[in-house]
C-alpha positions as CSV (number, residue, x, y, z in Angstrom):
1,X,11.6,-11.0,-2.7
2,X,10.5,-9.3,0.3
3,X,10.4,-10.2,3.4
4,X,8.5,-8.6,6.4
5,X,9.0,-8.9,10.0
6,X,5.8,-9.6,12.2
7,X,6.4,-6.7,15.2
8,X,2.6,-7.8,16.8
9,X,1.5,-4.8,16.8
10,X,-1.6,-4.7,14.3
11,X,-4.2,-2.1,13.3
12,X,-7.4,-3.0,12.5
13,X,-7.8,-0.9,8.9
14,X,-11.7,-2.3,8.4
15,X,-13.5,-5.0,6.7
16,X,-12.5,-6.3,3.8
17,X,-15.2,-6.2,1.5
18,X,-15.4,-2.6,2.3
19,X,-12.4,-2.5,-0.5
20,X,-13.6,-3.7,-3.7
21,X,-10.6,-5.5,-6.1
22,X,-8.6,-3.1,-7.7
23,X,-9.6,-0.3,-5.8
24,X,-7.9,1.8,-2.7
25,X,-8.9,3.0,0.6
26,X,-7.1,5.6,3.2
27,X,-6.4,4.4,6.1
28,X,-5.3,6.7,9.5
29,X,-2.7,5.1,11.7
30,X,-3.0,5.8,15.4
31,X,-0.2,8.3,15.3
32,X,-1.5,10.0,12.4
33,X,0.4,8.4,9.2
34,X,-2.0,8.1,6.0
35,X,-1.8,4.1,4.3
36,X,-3.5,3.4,1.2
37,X,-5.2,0.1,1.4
38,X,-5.2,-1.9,-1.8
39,X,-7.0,-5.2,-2.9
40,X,-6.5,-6.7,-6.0
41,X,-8.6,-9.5,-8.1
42,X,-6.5,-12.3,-7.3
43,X,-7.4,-11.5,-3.3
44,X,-4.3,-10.2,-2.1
45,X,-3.9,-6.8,0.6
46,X,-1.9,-4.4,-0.1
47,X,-0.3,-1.0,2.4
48,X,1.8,1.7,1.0
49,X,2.2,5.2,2.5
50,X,-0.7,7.4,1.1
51,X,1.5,10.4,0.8
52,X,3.1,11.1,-3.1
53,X,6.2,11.8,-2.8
54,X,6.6,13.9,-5.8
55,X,4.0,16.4,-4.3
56,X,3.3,15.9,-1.1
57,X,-0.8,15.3,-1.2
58,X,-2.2,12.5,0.3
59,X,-3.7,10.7,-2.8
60,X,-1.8,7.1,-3.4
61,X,-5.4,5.6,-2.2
62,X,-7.1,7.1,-5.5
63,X,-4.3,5.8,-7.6
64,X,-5.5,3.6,-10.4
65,X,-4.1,-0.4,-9.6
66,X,-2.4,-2.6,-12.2
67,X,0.6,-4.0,-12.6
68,X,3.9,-4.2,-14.5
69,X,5.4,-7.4,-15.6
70,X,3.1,-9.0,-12.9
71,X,4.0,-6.6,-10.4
72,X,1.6,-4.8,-8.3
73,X,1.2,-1.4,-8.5
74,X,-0.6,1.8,-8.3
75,X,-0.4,4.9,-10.3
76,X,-0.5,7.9,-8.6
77,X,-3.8,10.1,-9.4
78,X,-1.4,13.4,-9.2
79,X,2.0,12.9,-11.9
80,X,1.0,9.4,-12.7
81,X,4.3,8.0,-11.6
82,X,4.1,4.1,-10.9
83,X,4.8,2.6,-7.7
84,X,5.5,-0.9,-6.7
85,X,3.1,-2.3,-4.0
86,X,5.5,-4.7,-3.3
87,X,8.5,-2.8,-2.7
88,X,7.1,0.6,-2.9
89,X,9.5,1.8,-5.6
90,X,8.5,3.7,-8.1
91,X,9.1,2.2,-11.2
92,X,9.4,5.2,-13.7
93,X,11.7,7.3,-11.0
94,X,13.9,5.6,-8.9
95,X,14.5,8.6,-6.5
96,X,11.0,8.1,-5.0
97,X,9.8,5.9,-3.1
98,X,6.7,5.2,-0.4
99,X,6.8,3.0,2.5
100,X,5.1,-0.2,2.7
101,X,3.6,-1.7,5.3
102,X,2.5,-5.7,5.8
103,X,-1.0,-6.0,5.6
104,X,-2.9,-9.3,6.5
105,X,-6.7,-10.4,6.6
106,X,-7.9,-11.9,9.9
107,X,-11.7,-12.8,10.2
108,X,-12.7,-10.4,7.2
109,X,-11.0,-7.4,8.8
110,X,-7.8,-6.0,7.0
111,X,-5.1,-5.3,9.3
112,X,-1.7,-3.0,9.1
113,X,1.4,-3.6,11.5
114,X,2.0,0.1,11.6
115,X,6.2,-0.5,11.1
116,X,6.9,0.1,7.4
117,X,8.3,-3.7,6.2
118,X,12.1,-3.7,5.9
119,X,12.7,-5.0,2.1
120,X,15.4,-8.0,1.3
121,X,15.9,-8.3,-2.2
């Protein structure tokens, strides 16, 4: 389970149909962070850091989507290691990990609160 904390501070990421299901979009925070914005078929938003952490490129956004057991996830384009979208473990490595961020939709516009999500499992 995870749980997220609402600090009010959200960032307009674009419109939502701008994303189609099961594909990603990068997103630029105000101070410069990368998020990959994900949308799957059954309508949910997803926001992970955009940055692979096994090399260092900005690619997570042109990841391919699936999931894992019902799990969320997104397969880096670079190594192909898994990560949760969820959690943003990665589910093949358990050394790496991306931040994750709480994304919402609000009047057709995706939105990011810029503070990674703290996780409670």
């Amino acid at each position: 389970m995870t749980i997220t904390l609402d600090t009010g501070l959200w960032v307009e990421a674009g419109p939502l149909d701008r994303v189609q299901p099961e594909r990603g979009a990068a997103v630029l925070l105000p101070d410069g962070r990368q998020v990959a914005v994900f949308r799957t078929y059954d309508g949910q938003v997803y926001a992970v850091g955009n940055v692979d952490p096994r090399c260092g490129a900005a690619v997570l956004s042109r990841g391919i989507v699936g999931d894992r057991r019902g799990e969320p996830t997104v397969a880096s384009p670079m190594y192909k290691e898994v990560y949760s979208l969820r959690t943003g473990r990665c589910l093949d490595d358990p050394s790496l990990t991306v931040p994750v961020y709480p994304a919402r939709v609000r009047a057709g516009t995706i939105e990011i609160d810029p503070q990674p999500g703290p996780e409670i499992t």
